[in-house]
N, C-alpha and C positions, 0 to 999 in steps of 0.2 A: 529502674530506680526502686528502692525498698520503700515498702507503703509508709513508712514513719518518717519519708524523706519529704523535704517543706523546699521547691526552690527559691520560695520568699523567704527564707530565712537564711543569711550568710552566716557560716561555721568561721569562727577565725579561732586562729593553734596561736597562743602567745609563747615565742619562744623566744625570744630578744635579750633576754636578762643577762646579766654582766655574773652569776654563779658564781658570787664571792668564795660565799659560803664551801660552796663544793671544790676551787681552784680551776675549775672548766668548763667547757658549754655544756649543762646539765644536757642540752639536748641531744647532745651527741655519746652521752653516757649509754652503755648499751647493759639490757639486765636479760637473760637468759638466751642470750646473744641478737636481740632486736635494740636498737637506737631507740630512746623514750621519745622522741622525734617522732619516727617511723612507725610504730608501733600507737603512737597518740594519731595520727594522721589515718594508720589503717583500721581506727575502730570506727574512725567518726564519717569514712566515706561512705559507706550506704547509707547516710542519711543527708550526705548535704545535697545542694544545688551541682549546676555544673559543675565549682571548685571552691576546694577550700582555701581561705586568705592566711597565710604563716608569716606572723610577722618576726623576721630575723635580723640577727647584728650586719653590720654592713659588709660588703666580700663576705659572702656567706658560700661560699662555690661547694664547701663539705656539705651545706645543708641541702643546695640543690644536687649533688651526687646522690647522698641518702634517699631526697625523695623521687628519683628518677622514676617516671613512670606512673606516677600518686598524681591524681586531680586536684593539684594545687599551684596557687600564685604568690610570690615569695615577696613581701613586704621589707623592705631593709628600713630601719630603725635610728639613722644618725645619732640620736638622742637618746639612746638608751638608758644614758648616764642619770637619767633625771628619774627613773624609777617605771615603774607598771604603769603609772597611769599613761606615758609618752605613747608605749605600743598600744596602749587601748584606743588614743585621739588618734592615732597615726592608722588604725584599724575602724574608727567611724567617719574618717573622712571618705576610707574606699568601699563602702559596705552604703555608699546613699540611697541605691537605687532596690533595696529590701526593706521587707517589713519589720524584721525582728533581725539582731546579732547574737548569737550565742558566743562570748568568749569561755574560750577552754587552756589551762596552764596546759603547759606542756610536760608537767615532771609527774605528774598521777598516773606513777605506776602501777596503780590496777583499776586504771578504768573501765568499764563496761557499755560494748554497745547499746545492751537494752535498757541499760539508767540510763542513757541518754537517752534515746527514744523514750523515754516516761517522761524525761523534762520538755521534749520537744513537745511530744502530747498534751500535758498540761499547758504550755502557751500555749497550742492552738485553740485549748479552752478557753482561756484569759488574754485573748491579744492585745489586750493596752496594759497588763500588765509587766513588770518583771517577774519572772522566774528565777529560783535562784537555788541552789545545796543549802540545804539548813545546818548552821553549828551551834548549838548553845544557844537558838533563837534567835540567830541572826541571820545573812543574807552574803551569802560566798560562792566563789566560781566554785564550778562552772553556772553560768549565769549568762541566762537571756533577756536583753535590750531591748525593749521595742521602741520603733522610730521615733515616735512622736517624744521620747527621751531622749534622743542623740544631743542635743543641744546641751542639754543640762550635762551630762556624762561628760562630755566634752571638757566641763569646768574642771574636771578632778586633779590633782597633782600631786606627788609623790606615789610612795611605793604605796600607801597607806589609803590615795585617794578613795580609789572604786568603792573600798567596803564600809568605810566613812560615808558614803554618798549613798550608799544602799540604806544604811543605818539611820538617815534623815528623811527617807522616802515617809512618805503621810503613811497611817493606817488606813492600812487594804489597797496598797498600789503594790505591796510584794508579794509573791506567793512563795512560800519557803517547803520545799520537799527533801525528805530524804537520800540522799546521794551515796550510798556503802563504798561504793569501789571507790570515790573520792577521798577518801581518808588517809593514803596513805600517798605522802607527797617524796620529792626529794631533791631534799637543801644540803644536805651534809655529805663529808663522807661517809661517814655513820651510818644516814641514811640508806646510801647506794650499797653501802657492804652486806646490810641485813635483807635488801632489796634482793639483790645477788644470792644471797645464804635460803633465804625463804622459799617454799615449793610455793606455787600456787595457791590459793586458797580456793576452796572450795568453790566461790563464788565468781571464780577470774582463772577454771580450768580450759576456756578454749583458746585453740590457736588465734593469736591476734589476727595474725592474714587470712583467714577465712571465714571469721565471722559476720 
């Protein structure tokens, strides 16, 4: 297991969403011929516990093909319809038995193992806090929970909830970091096309599956 790997800390991959926006399961969108699915799952495995929890639409059988072989447990979602918060509740009921949950979107197309090991590092600094990607001085996935939160988190609803909730945490119960590779998400076609058009960036030049 890689030293910035926490088995008290459950990874879960929110992949559940309905991808109006895009016309299909952004998960299964594939950008320089890896599934944003696949490719999200193969950064974040040297760091988690035994498995990562993926929470997906219901008859997901594409999503378990894709991740054939990947240390993960596939979450199916009935409720998707009601927005991010559903897969967040439906991800803290099965995550009881750890200290902290990191949720991670699944469409961040240039995510990085070692930002994430810097987020995980920092909670292990602060574990009753949240961790969280800073934007504009707020508080956005990728974003780690710790337990003694699960209750409250729980209250969240709609697409809107999580960062609402984050946004009313008292001063000095969030820790807000820098997150580069999270920047660039994707919701569109638009999105996916420039995704596809784009080389790498300097900062997200190694192979997904071997980092």
């Amino acid at each position: 297991m890689n030293a910035a790997a926490s088995p008290r800390l459950q990874i879960v991959v929110l992949a559940a969403g309905m991808s109006r926006r895009l016309g299909r399961p952004k998960a299964l969108a594939r950008v320089r011929g890896t599934s944003l699915l696949l490719r999200t799952v193969a950064q974040l495995a040297p760091l988690a516990g035994p498995r990562i929890l993926v929470v997906a639409p219901p008859r997901s059988t594409r999503y378990q093909a894709e991740l054939r072989g990947q240390p993960v447990a596939l979450i199916a979602n009935p409720r998707r319809g009601r927005g991010l918060s559903s897969s967040v509740r439906l991800a803290l009921a099965h995550a009881r038995y750890c200290a902290a949950m990191l949720l991670v979107p699944v469409d961040l197309v240039e995510l990085r193992r070692d930002e994430m090991a810097k987020l995980i590092r920092r909670w292990k600094s602060s574990p009753r806090r949240v961790v969280a990607r800073r934007i504009e001085g707020r508080g956005r996935t990728p974003m780690i929970v710790p337990k003694w939160l699960f209750s409250a988190a729980a209250e969240i609803t709609g697409d809107r909830g999580l960062r609402e909730w984050v946004d009313r945490l008292p001063a000095g119960q969030a820790v807000l970091i820098e997150v580069p590779s999270a920047a660039r998400d994707v919701d569109t076609r638009e999105d996916l096309e420039r995704a596809r058009r784009g080389p790498p960036r300097s900062h997200q030049t190694a192979d997904c599956t071997s980092r």
